[in-house]
BAGU-772292 format. One record per residue (C-alpha): residue number from 1; residue in one letter; chain; x, y, z. Coordinates in steps of 0.5 Angstrom, whole numbers. Example, Ala and Ser with C-alpha at 12.3 -4.5 7.8 and 13.67 -1.06 7.14 Angstrom:
<recs>
+-----+------+------+-------+-------+-------+
! pos ! code ! unit !    px !    py !    pz !
+-----+------+------+-------+-------+-------+
!   1 !    A !    A !    25 !    -9 !    16 !
!   2 !    S !    A !    27 !    -2 !    14 !
+-----+------+------+-------+-------+-------+
</recs>
This chain:
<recs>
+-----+------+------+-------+-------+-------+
! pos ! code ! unit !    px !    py !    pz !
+-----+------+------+-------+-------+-------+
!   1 !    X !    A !     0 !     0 !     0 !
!   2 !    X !    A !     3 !     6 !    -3 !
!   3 !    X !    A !    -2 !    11 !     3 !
!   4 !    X !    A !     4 !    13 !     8 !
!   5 !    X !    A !     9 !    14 !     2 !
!   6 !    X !    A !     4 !    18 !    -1 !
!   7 !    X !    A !     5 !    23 !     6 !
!   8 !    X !    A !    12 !    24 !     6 !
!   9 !    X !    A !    10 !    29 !     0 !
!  10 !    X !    A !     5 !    35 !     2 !
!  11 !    X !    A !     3 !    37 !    -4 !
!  12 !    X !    A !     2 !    31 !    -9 !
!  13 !    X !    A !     1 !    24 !    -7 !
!  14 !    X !    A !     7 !    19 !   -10 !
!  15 !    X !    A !     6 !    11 !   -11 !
!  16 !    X !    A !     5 !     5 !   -15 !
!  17 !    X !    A !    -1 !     5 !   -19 !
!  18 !    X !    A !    -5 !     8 !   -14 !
!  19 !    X !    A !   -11 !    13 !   -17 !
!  20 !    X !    A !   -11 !    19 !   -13 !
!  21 !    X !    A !   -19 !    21 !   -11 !
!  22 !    X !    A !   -21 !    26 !   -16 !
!  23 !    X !    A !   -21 !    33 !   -15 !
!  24 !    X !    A !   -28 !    37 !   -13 !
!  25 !    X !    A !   -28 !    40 !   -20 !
!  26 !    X !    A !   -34 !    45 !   -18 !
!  27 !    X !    A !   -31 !    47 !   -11 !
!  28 !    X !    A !   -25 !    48 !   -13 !
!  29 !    X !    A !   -27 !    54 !   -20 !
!  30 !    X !    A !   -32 !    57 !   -14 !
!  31 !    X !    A !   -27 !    57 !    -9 !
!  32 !    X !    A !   -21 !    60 !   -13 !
!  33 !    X !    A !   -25 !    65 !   -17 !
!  34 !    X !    A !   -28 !    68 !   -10 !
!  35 !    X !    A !   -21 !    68 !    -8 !
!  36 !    X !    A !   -19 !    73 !   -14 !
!  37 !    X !    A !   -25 !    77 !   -13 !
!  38 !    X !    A !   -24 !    79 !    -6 !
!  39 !    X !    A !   -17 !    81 !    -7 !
!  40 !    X !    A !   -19 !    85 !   -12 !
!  41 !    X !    A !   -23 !    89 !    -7 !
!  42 !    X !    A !   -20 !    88 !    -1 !
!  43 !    X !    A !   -13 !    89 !    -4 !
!  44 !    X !    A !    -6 !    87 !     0 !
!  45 !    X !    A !    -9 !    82 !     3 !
!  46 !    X !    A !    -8 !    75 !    -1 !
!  47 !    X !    A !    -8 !    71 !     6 !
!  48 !    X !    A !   -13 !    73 !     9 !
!  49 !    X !    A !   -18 !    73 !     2 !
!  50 !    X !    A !   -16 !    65 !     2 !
!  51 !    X !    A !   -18 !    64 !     8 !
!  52 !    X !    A !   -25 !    67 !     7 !
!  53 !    X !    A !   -25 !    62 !     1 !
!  54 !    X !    A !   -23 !    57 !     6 !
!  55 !    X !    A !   -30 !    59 !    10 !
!  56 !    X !    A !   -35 !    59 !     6 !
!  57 !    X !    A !   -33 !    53 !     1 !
!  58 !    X !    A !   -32 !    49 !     9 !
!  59 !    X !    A !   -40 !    51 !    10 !
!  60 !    X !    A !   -37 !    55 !    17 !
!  61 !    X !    A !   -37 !    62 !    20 !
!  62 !    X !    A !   -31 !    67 !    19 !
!  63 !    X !    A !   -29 !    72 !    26 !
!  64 !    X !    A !   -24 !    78 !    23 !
!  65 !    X !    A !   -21 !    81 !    28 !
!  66 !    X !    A !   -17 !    88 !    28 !
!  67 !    X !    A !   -18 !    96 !    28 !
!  68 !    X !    A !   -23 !    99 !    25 !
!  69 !    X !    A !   -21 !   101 !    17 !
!  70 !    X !    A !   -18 !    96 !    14 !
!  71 !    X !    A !   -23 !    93 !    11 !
!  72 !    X !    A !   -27 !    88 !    15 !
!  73 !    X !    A !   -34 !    90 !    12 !
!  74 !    X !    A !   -32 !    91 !     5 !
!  75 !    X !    A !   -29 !    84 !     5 !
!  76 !    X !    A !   -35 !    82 !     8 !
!  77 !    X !    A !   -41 !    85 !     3 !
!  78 !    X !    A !   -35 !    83 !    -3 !
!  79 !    X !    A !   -37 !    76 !     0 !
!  80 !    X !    A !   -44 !    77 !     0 !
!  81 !    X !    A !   -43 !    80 !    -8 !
!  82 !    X !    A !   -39 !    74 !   -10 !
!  83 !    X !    A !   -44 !    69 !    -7 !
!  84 !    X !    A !   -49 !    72 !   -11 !
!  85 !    X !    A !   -53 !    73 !    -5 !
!  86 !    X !    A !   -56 !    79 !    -1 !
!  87 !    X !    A !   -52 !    81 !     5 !
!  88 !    X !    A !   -56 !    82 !    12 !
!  89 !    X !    A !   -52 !    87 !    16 !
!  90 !    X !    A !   -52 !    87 !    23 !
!  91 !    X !    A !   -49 !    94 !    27 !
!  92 !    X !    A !   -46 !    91 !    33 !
!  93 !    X !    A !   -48 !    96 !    39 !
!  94 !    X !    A !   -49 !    96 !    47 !
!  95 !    X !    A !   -57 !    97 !    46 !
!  96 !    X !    A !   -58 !    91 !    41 !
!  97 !    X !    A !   -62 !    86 !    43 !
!  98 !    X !    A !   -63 !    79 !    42 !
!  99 !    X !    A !   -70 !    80 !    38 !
! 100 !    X !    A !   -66 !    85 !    34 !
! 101 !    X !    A !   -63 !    79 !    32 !
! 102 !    X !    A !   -67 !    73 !    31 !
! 103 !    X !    A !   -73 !    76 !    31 !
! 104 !    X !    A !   -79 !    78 !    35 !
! 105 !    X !    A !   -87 !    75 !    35 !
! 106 !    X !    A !   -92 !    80 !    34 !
! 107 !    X !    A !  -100 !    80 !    35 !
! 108 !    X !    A !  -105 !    81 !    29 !
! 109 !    X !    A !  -110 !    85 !    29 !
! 110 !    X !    A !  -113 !    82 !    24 !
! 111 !    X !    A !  -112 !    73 !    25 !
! 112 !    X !    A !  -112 !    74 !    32 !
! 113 !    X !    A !  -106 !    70 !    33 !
! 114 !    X !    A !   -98 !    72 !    34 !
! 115 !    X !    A !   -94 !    72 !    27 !
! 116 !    X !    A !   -86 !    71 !    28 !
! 117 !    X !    A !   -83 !    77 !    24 !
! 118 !    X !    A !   -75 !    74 !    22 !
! 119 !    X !    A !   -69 !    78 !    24 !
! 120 !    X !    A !   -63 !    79 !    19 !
! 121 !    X !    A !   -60 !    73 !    22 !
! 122 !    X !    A !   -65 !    69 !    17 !
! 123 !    X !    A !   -61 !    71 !    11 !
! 124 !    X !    A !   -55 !    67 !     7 !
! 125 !    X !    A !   -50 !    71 !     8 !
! 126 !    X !    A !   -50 !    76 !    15 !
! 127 !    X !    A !   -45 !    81 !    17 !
! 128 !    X !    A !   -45 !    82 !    24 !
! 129 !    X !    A !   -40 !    88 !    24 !
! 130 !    X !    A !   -37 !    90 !    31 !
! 131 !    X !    A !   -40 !    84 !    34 !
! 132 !    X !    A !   -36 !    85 !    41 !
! 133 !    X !    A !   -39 !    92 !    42 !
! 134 !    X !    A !   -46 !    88 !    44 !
! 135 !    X !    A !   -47 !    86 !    50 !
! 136 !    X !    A !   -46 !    79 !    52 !
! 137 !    X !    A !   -54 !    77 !    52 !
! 138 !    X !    A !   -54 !    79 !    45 !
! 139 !    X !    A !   -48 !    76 !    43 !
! 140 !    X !    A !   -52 !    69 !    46 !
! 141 !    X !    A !   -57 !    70 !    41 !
! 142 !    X !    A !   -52 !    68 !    35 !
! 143 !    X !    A !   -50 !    60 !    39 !
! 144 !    X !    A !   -56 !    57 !    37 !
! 145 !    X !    A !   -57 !    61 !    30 !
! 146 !    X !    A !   -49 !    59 !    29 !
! 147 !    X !    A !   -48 !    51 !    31 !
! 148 !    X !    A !   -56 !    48 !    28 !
! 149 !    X !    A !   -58 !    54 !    23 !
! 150 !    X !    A !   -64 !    54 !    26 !
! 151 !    X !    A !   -67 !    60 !    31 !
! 152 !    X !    A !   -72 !    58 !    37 !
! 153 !    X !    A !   -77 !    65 !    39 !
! 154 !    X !    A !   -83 !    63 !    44 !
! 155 !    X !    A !   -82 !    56 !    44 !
! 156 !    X !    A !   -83 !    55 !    36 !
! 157 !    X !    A !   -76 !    54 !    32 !
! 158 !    X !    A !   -75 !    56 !    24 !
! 159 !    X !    A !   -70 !    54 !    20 !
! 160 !    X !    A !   -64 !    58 !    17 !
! 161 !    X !    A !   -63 !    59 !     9 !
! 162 !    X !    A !   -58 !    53 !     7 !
! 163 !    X !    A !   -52 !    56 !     7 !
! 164 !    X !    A !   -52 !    60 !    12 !
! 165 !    X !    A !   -46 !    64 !    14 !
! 166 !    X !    A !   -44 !    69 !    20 !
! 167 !    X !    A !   -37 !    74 !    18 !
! 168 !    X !    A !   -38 !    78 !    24 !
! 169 !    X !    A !   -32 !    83 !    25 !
! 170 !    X !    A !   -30 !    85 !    32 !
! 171 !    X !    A !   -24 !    91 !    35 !
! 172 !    X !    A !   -18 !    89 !    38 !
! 173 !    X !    A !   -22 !    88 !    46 !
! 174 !    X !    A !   -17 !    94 !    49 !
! 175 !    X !    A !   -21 !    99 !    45 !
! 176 !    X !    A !   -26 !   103 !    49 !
! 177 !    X !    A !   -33 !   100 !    49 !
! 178 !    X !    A !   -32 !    92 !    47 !
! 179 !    X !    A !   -35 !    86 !    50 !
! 180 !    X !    A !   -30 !    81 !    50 !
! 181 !    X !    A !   -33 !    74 !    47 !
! 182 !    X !    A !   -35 !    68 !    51 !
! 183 !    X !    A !   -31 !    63 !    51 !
! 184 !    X !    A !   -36 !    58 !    47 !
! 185 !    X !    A !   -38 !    64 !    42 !
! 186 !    X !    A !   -31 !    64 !    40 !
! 187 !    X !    A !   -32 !    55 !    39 !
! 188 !    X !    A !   -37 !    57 !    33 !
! 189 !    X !    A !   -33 !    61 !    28 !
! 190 !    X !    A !   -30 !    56 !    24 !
! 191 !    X !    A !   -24 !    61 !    22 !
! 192 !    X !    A !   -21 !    67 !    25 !
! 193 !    X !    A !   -15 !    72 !    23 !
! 194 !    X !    A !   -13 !    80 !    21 !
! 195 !    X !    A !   -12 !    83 !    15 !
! 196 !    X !    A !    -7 !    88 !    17 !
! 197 !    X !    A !    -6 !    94 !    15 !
! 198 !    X !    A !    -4 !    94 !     7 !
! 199 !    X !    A !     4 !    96 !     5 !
! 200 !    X !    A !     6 !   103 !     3 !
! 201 !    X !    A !     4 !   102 !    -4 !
! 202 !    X !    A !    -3 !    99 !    -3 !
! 203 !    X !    A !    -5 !   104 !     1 !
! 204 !    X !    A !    -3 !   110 !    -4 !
! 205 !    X !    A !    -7 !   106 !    -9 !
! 206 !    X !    A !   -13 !   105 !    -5 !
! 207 !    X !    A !   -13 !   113 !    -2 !
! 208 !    X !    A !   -13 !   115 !   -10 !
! 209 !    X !    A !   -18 !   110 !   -11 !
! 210 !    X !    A !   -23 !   113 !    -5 !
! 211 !    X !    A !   -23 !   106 !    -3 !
! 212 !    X !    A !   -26 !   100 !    -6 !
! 213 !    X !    A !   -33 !   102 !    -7 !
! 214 !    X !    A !   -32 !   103 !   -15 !
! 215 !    X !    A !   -29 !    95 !   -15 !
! 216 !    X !    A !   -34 !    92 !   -10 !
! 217 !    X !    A !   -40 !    94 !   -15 !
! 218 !    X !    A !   -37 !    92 !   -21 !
! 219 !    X !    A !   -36 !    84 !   -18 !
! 220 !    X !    A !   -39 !    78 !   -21 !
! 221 !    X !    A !   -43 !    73 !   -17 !
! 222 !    X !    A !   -38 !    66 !   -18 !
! 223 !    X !    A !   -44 !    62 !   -16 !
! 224 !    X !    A !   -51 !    61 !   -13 !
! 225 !    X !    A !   -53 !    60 !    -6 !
! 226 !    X !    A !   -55 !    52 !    -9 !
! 227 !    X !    A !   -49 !    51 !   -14 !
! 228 !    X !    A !   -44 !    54 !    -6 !
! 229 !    X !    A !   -49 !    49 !    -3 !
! 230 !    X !    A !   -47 !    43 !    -8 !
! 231 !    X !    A !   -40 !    46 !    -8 !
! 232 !    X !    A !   -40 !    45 !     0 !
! 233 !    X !    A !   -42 !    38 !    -1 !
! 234 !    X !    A !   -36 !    37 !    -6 !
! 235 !    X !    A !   -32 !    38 !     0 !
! 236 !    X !    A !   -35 !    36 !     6 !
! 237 !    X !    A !   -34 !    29 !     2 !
! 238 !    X !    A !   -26 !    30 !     0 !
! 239 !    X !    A !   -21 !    24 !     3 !
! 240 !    X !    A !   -18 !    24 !     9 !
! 241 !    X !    A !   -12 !    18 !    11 !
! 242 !    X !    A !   -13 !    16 !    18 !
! 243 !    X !    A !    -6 !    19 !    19 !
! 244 !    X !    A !    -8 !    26 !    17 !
! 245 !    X !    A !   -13 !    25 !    21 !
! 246 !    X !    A !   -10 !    23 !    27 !
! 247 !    X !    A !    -5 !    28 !    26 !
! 248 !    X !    A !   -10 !    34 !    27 !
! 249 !    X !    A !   -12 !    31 !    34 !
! 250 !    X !    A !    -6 !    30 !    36 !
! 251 !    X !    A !    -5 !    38 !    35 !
! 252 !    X !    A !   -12 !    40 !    39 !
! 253 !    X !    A !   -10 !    35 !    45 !
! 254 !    X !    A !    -3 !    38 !    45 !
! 255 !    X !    A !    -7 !    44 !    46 !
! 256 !    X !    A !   -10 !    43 !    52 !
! 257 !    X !    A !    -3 !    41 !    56 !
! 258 !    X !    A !     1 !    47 !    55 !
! 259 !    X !    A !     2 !    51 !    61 !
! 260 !    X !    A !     1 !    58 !    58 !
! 261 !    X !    A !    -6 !    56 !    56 !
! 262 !    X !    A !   -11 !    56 !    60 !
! 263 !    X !    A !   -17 !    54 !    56 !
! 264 !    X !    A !   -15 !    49 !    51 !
! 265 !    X !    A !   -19 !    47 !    44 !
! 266 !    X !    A !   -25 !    43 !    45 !
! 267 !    X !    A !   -26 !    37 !    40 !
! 268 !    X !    A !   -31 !    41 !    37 !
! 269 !    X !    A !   -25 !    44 !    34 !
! 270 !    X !    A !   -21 !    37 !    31 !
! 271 !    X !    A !   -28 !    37 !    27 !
! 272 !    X !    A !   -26 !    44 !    25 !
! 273 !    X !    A !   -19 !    43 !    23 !
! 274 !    X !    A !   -21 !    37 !    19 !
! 275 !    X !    A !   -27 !    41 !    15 !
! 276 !    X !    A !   -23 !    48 !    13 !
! 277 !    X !    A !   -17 !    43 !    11 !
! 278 !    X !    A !   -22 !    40 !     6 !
! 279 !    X !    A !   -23 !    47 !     3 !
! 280 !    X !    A !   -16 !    48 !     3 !
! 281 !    X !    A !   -15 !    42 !    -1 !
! 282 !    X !    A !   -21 !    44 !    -5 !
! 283 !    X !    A !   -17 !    51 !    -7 !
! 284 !    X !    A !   -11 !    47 !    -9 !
! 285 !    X !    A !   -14 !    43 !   -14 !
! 286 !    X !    A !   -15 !    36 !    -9 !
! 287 !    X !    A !   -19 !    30 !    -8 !
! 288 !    X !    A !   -15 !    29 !    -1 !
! 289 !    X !    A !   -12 !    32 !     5 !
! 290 !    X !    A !    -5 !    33 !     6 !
! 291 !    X !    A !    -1 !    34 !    13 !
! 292 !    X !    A !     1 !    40 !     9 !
! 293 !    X !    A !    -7 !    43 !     9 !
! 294 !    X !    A !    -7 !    42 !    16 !
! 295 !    X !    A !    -2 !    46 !    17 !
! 296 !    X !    A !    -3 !    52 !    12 !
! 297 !    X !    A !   -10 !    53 !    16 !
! 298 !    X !    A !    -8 !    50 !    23 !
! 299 !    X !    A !    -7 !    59 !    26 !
! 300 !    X !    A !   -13 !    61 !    23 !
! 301 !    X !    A !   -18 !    54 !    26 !
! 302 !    X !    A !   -14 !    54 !    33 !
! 303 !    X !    A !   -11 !    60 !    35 !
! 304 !    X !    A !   -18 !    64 !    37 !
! 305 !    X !    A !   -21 !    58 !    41 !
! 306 !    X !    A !   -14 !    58 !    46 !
! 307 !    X !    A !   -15 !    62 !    53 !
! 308 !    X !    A !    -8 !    64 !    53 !
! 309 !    X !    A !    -5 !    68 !    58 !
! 310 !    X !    A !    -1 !    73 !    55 !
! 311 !    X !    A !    -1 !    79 !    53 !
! 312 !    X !    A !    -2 !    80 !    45 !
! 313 !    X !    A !    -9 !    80 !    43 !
! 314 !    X !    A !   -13 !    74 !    43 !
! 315 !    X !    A !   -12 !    71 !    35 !
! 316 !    X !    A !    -5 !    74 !    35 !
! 317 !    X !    A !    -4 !    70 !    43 !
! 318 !    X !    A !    -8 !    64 !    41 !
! 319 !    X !    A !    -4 !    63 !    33 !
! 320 !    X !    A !     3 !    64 !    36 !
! 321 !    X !    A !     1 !    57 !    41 !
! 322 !    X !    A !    -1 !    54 !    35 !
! 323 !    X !    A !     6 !    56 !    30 !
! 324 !    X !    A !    10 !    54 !    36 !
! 325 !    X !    A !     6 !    46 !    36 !
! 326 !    X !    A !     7 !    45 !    29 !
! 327 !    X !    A !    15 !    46 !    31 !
! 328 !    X !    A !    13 !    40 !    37 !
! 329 !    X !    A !     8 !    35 !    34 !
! 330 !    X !    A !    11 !    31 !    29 !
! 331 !    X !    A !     7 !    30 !    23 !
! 332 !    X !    A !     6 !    24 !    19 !
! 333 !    X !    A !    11 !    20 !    17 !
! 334 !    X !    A !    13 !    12 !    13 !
+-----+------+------+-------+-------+-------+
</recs>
């Protein structure tokens, strides 16, 4: 069996006649044109850009910590334009509340019976902007809409559109005015990074264009919300070999004994890890996974999950943990 050669080689596997699974052909056209849009508008932050492909081709939720101006909400509607799908925006402040979110129940003059009204959460594509600058228990509003898809209001439960997904944006939590978020609140998010500010050259471009309003409304949609539905099923079903996999777990339990850490990742965090490498395949042009995969998309899965006690912020403390694992845990080999 020529598997575990095929895993000293990150980026194609090697062996004697063995064929390797066929690459997800649709995933892969949507994923990378998705890329080439958002960088188009969101210029000098090609990381990052890949990363939101990751998200969205993965079906999870993307967190984008940093300080205001750099781009988050743009990243975000270039998201909602190029999913073809409008974009349900949600203003973070400290007197939203949870009905403001989800939805509230109203009486009806006229059928003398209480009709639900859906909030902006019922959308394919919400845009949560300054999420911690909402109290704790308008925060709590996004757990039940963000893990099952699906919101409950006075005993009753609606679906959420298929697929669903939350890009919420959150200030560095030293800034005035900002809740940080609770532990189980940061598990939802599938990723989590920065965008950084652009180089010399980048932003003198973007001050003379005024932004990137002109480039946002001349992108094209690279798929629908059902052919990205198709799209996430191609990648949901990508190989993974046992060792890979075994590898991936190995890194979120190592997380959970070092001494700087207080809170390490849960298992729900291995299921993330193995679904945003799936994606990462997918962008690459791959019908499997690779340890190299895992590696690429490791920071911006684990990093935010982490309880470190350090004084960076919390995605910046929580990536160098992981950076420093991947030195430590062997990956897989013969």
């Amino acid at each position: 069996m020529t598997t575990e050669k095929a895993l000293t080689t990150e980026d194609r596997p090697q062996g004697s006649g063995v064929a390797a699974p066929p690459a997800p052909g649709r995933a892969t056209a949507i994923g990378q044109a998705l890329v080439r849009n958002l960088s188009s508008v969101v210029r000098g932050t090609e990381e990052a850009c890949r990363l939101a492909a990751t998200a969205v081709l993965a079906g999870g939720h993307l967190l984008i910590e940093d300080v205001p101006g750099v781009g988050k909400t743009m990243l975000a509607k270039a998201i909602a334009a190029s999913l073809g799908t409008s974009l349900a925006r949600i203003q973070g402040h400290p007197d939203l509340l949870p009905s403001d979110i989800t939805g509230v129940s109203v009486y009806n003059e006229t059928t003398r019976d209480w009709e639900f009204r859906p909030g902006p959460v019922f959308a394919h594509v919400v845009l949560f902007d300054e999420l911690n600058r909402t109290p704790p228990r308008s925060q709590a509003a996004l757990l039940e809409s963000m893990e099952e898809r699906q919101v409950s209001v006075d005993g009753q439960s609606w679906p959420l559109p298929e697929p669903h997904l939350v890009l919420a944006t959150q200030n560095p939590v030293e800034q005035a005015g900002t809740y940080p978020l609770v532990e189980s609140q940061m598990d939802r998010f599938l990723l989590a990074t920065r965008l950084g500010y652009p180089d010399a050259k980048t932003e003198a471009a973007i001050a003379l264009d005024r932004g990137a309003q002109q480039d946002l409304a001349l992108l094209e949609p690279v798929c629908s919300p059902r052919t990205l539905a198709e799209a996430q099923a191609e990648v949901a079903n990508l190989h993974v070999h046992e060792a890979v996999a075994d590898y991936a777990v190995a890194l979120v339990r190592a997380s959970r004994s070092l001494p700087e850490v207080r809170l390490g990742a849960s298992p729900r965090a291995t299921i993330a890890v193995l679904a945003a490498a799936r994606a990462e395949a997918a962008l690459s042009g791959r019908g499997y996974v690779t340890p190299g995969d895992v590696k690429r998309i490791a920071a911006a899965a684990l990093g935010h999950r982490l309880v470190v006690d350090a004084p960076q912020g919390l995605i910046d403390s929580g990536a160098i943990v992981v950076r420093a694992l991947l030195e430590s845990v062997p990956s897989p080999r013969p």
